[in-house]
C-alpha positions in Angstrom: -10.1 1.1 -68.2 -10.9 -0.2 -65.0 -13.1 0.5 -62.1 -11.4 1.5 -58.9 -13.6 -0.3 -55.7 -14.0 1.5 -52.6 -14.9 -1.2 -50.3 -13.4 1.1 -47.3 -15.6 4.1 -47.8 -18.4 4.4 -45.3 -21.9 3.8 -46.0 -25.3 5.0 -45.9 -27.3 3.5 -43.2 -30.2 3.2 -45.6 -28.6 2.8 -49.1 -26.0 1.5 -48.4 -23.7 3.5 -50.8 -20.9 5.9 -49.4 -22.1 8.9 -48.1 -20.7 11.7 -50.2 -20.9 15.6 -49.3 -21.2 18.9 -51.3 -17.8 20.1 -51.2 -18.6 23.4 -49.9 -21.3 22.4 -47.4 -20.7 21.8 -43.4 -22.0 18.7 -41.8 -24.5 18.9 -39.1 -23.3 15.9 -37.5 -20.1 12.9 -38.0 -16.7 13.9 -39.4 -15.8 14.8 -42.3 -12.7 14.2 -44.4 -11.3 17.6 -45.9 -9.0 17.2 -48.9 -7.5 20.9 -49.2 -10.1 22.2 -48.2 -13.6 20.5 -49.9 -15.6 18.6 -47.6 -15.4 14.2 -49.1 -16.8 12.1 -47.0 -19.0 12.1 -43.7 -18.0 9.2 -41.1 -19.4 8.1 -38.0 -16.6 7.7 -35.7 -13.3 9.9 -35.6 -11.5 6.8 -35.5 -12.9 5.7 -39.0 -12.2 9.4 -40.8 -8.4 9.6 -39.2 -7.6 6.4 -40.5 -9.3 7.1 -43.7 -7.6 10.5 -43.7 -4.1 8.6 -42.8 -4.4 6.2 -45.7 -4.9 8.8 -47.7 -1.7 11.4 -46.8 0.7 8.3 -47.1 -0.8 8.1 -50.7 -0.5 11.2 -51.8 1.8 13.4 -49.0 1.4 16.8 -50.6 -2.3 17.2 -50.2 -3.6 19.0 -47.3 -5.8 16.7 -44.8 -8.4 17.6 -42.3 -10.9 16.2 -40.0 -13.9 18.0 -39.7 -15.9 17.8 -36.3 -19.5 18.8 -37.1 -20.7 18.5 -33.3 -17.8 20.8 -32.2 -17.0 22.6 -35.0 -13.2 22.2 -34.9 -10.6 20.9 -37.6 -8.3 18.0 -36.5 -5.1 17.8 -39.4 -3.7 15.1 -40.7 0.3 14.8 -40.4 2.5 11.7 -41.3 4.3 10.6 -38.1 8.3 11.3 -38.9 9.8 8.6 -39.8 13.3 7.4 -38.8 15.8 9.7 -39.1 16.3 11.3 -42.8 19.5 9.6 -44.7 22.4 12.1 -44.2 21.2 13.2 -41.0 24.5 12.1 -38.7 
């Protein structure tokens, strides 16, 4: 079997590995990615978590997907811009 490589996933300053979180803990500071509800992973930037969170919903559409401000405490979700208009539509 192989080993998937996440070579996008933000990393510790000092390790240098991603920075993973306790699913159930907040952040004190960053963003967080929330995947239906369990905190994943702390970024940085918002910029870096929405596109993380974006890569992520058109992957896998069904799961809920949150940002997670740990500075203003405040959700940000994740929706899929509507594409064209749906076949059979007219």
């Amino acid at each position: 079997m192989q080993k998937h490589k996440h070579d996008d996933e933000p990393k510790d300053a000092e390790t240098g590995k991603a920075r993973k979180l306790s699913a159930n803990a907040r952040p004190i500071d960053g963003f967080a990615l929330v995947v239906d509800g369990k905190f994943k992973t702390q970024f940085e930037t918002s910029d870096a978590a929405m596109a993380a969170g974006t890569k992520l919903k058109q992957k896998y559409p069904v799961i809920r997907i949150a940002i997670f401000d740990a500075v203003e405490r405040s959700y940000a979700t994740v929706e899929l811009a509507e594409i064209a208009a749906k076949p059979g539509s007219d």
